[in-house]
C-alpha positions as CSV (number, residue, x, y, z in Angstrom):
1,X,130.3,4.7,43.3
2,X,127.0,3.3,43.2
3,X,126.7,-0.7,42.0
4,X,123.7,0.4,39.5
5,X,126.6,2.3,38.0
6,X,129.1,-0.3,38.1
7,X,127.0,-2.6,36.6
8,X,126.0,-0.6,33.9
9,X,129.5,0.1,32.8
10,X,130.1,-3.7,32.7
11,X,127.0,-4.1,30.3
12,X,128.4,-1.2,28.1
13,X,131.7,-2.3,27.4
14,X,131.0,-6.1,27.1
15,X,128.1,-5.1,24.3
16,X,129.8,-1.9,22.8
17,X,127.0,0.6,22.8
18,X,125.0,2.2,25.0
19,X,121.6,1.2,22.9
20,X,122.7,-2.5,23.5
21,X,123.4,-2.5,26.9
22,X,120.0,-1.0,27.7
23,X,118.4,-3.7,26.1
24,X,120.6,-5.9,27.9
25,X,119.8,-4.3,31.0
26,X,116.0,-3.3,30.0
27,X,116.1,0.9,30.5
28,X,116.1,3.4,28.2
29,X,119.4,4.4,26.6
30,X,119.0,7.8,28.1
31,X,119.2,6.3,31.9
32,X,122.5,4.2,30.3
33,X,123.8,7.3,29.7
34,X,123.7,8.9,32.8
35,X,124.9,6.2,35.0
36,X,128.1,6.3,32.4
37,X,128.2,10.2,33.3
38,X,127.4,9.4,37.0
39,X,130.2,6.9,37.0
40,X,132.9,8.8,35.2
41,X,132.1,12.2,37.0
42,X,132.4,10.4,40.7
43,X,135.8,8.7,39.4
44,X,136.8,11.9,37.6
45,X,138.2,10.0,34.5
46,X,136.3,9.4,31.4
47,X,135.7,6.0,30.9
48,X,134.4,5.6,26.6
49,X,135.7,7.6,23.8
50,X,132.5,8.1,22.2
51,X,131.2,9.7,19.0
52,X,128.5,9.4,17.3
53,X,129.4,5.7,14.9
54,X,131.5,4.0,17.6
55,X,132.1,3.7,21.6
56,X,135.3,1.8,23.0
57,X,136.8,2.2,26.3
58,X,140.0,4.5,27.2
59,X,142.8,3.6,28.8
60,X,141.6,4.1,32.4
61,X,138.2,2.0,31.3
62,X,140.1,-0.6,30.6
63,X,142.1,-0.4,33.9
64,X,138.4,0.1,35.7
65,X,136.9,-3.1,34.2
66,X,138.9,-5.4,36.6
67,X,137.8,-3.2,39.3
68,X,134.0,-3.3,38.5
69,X,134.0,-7.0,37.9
70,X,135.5,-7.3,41.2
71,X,132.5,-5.1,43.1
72,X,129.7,-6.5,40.8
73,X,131.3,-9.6,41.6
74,X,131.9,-9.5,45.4
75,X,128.6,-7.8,46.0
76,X,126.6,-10.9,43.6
77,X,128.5,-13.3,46.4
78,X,127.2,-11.3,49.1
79,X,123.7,-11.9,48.1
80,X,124.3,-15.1,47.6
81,X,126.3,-15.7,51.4
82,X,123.8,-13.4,53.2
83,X,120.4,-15.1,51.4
84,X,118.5,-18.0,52.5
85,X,119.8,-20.9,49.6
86,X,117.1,-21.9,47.4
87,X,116.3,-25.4,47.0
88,X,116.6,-25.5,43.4
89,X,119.6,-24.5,41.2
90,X,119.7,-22.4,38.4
91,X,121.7,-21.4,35.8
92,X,124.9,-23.4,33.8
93,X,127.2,-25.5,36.6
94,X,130.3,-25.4,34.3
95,X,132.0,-28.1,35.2
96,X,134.7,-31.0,34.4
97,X,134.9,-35.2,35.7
98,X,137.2,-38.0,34.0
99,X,135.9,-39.8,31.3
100,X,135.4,-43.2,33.1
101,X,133.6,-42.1,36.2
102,X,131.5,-39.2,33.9
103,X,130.1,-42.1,32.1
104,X,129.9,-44.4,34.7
105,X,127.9,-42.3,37.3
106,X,127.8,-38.5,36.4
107,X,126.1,-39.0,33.3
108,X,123.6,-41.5,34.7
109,X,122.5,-38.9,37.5
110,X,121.8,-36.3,35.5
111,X,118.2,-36.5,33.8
112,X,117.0,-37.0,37.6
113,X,119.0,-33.8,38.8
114,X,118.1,-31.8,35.7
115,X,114.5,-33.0,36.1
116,X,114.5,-31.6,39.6
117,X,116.5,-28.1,38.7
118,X,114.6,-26.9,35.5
119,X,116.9,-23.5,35.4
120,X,119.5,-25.6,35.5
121,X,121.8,-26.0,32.5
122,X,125.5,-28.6,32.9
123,X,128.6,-27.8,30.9
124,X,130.3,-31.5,31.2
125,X,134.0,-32.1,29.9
126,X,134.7,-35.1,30.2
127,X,139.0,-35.6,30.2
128,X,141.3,-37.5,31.7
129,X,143.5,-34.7,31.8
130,X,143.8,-31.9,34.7
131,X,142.1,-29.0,33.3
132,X,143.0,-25.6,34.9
133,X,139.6,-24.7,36.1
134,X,140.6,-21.4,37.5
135,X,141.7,-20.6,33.9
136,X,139.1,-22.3,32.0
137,X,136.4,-20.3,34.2
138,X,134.9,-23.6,35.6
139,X,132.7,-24.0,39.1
140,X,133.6,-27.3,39.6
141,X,136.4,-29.9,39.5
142,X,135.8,-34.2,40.1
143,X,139.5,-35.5,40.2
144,X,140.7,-39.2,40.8
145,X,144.1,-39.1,42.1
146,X,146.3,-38.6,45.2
147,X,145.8,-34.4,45.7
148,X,148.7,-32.3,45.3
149,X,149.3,-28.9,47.5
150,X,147.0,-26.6,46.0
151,X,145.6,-23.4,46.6
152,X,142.2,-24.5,45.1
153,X,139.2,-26.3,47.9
154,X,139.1,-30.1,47.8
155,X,136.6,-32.4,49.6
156,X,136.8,-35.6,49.6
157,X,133.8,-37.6,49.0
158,X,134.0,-41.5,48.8
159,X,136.8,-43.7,48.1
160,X,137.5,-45.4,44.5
161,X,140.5,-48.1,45.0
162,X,142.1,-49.1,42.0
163,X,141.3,-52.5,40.8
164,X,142.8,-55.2,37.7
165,X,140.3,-56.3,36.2
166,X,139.9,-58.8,32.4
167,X,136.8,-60.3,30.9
168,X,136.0,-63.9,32.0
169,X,136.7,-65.4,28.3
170,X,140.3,-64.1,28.7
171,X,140.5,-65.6,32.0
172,X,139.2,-68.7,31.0
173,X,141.3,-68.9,28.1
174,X,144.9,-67.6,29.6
175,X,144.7,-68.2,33.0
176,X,144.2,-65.8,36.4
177,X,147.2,-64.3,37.4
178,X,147.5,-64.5,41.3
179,X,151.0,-62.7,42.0
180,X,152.7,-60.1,40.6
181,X,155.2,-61.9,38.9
182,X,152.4,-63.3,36.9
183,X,151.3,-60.3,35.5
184,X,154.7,-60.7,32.8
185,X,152.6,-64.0,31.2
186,X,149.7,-61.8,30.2
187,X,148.9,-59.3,27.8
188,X,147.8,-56.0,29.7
189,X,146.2,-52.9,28.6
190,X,147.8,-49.5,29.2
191,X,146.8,-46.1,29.7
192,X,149.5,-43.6,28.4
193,X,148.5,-41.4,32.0
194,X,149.7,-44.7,33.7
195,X,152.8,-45.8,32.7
196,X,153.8,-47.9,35.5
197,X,151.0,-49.8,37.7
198,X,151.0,-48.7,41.4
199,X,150.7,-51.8,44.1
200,X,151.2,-51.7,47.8
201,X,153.7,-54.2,49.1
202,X,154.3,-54.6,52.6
203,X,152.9,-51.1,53.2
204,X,155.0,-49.4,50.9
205,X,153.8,-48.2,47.3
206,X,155.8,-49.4,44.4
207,X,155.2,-48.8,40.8
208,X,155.6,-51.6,38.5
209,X,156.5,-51.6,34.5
210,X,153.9,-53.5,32.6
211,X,154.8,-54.2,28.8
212,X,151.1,-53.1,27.4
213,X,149.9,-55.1,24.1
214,X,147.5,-52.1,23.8
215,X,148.2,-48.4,25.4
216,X,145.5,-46.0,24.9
217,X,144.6,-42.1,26.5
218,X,140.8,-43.3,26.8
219,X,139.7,-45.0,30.2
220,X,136.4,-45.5,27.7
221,X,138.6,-48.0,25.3
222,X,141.1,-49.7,28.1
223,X,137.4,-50.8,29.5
224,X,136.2,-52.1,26.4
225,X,139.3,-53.5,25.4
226,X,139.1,-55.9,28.2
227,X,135.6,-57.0,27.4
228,X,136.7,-57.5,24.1
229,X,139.2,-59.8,26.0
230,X,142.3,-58.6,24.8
231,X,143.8,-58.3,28.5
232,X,143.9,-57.4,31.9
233,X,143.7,-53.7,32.7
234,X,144.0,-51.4,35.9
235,X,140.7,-49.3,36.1
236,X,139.4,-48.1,39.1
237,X,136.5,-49.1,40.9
238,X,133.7,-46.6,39.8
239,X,135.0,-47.1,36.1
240,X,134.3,-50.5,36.5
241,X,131.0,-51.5,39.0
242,X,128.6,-51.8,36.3
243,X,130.8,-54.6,34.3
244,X,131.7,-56.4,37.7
245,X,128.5,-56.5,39.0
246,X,126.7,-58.1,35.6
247,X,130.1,-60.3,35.0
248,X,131.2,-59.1,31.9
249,X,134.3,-58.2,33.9
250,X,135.9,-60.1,37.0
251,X,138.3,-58.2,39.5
252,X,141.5,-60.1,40.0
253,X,142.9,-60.2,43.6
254,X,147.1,-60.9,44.1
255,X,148.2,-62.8,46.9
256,X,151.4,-60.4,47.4
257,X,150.1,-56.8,46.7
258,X,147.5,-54.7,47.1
259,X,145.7,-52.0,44.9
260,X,146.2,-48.2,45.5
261,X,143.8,-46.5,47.6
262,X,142.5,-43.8,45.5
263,X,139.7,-40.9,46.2
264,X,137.2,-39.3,44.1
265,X,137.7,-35.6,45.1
266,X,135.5,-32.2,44.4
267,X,137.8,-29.6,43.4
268,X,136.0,-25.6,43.2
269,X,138.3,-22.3,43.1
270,X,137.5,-21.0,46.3
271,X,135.9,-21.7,49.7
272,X,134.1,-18.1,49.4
273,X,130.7,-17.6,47.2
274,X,130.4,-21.2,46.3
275,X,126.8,-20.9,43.6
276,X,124.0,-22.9,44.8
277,X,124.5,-25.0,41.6
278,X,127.8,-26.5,42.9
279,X,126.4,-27.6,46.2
280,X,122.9,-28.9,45.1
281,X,125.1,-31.0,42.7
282,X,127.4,-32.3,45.0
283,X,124.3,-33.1,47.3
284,X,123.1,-35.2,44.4
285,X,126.4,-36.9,43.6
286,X,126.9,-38.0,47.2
287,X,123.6,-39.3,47.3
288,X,124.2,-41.2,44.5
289,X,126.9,-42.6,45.2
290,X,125.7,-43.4,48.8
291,X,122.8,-44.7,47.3
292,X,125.2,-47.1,44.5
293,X,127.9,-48.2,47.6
294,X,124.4,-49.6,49.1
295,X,123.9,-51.9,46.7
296,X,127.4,-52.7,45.4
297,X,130.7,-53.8,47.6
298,X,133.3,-51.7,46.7
């Protein structure tokens, strides 16, 4: 089977004629043709039912495509394994970050990055929730929380401690809480992923039950909540940096616990043909946040 072959098949059945996929592909329809008749006489199966109004695949062309996706594939990975890397990225990095640290750092990065990659395109969902990016067809994966056993590829690449945190007119108003037993007199803000809030006492992580005035799914509103001063919250650091570091939010130590240590993790599908994109991103991120750790104390 030859991969001009393959890949002409692929454009066929994804545009459903052979006049399209030569304009996908820029031939003739005549040279579409014969790599269809090439194809189907080395495999010794016909591949289209075709007449002269309509062309769909046959059984065994639908049993093929999985097959020719997987050469076209492997071979595109090869290229890009075997070729030197260019320095600039190209094409959409489809990707997904939680809401907090997407607007806190992702966002902010990106006119520089997509100033520097002009082929570049970014697909952003920003969600608190674990997307399946295998299933979802994503490249890329940022992910705050302890990592699970997983058959996906995660590197770790800074650390992102969990913090309480409350605007300085609540403080001033209600008090600073400085044990744990404290924490009952206040009114706290909740997010429904984080029902109890993790501490480390002695060395040993226990989760606490906080009665929440305000629960909410968006790291977004639990921030501005607490600037709004309606209570204390549990954010984590890079959520955070940009209020602690002008005031409008103050970090609130405990004499008898400390805060979870959490990471900020990349998570991609596979070790194997990883596109340019993700890595000249990741380059960027930890730059960045190299760069912010520099002139902030986390």
């Amino acid at each position: 089977m030859l991969l001009p072959d393959i890949r002409t098949f692929l454009a066929v059945a994804s545009a459903g004629s052979l006049s399209a996929a030569a304009r996908q592909l820029d031939v003739v329809p005549m040279q579409v043709s014969r790599r269809i008749a090439s194809l189907e006489e080395d495999l010794g199966v016909r591949l289209f039912h075709r007449t002269t109004r309509s062309l769909t695949l046959t059984a065994e062309g639908e049993a093929f495509v999985a097959y020719a996706t997987a050469i076209s594939e492997a071979e595109a990975g090869a290229r890009a394994e075997l070729s030197p890397l260019p320095k600039t990225a190209s094409g959409v990095l489809r990707m997904t970050a939680p809401s907090g640290f997407g607007q806190s750092v992702v966002l902010p990065m990106l006119p520089g990055l997509l100033a520097a990659n002009p082929s570049l395109r970014v697909d952003l969902d920003l969600s608190d929730r674990q997307v399946d990016i295998v299933g979802q067809g994503l490249d890329l994966a940022l992910r705050i929380a302890p990592m699970e056993d997983s058959e996906l590829v995660a590197k770790k690449l800074g650390p992102n401690p969990r913090l309480i945190c409350a605007s300085p007119g609540y403080l001033e108003k209600h008090g600073q809480p400085a044990t744990m037993s404290e924490l009952d007199g206040h009114s706290c803000i909740g997010l429904f992923a984080v029902k109890r809030w993790p501490f480390v006492v002695d060395g040993e992580l226990i989760r606490r039950r906080i009665e929440a005035r305000l629960t909410t799914t968006s790291v977004e509103a639990a921030r501005t909540a607490a600037l709004q001063g309606l209570g204390l919250t549990m954010l984590t650091y890079w959520d955070v940096f940009r209020q602690l570091t002008d005031g409008s939010l103050v970090q609130i130590h405990l004499q008898d616990a400390s805060m979870e240590k959490l990471s900020i993790w990349a998570v991609i599908p596979s070790r194997r043909y990883v596109p340019n994109r993700v890595n000249i991103f990741l380059g960027a991120l930890q730059s960045e946040l190299a760069e912010l750790t520099r002139t902030h104390t986390l």
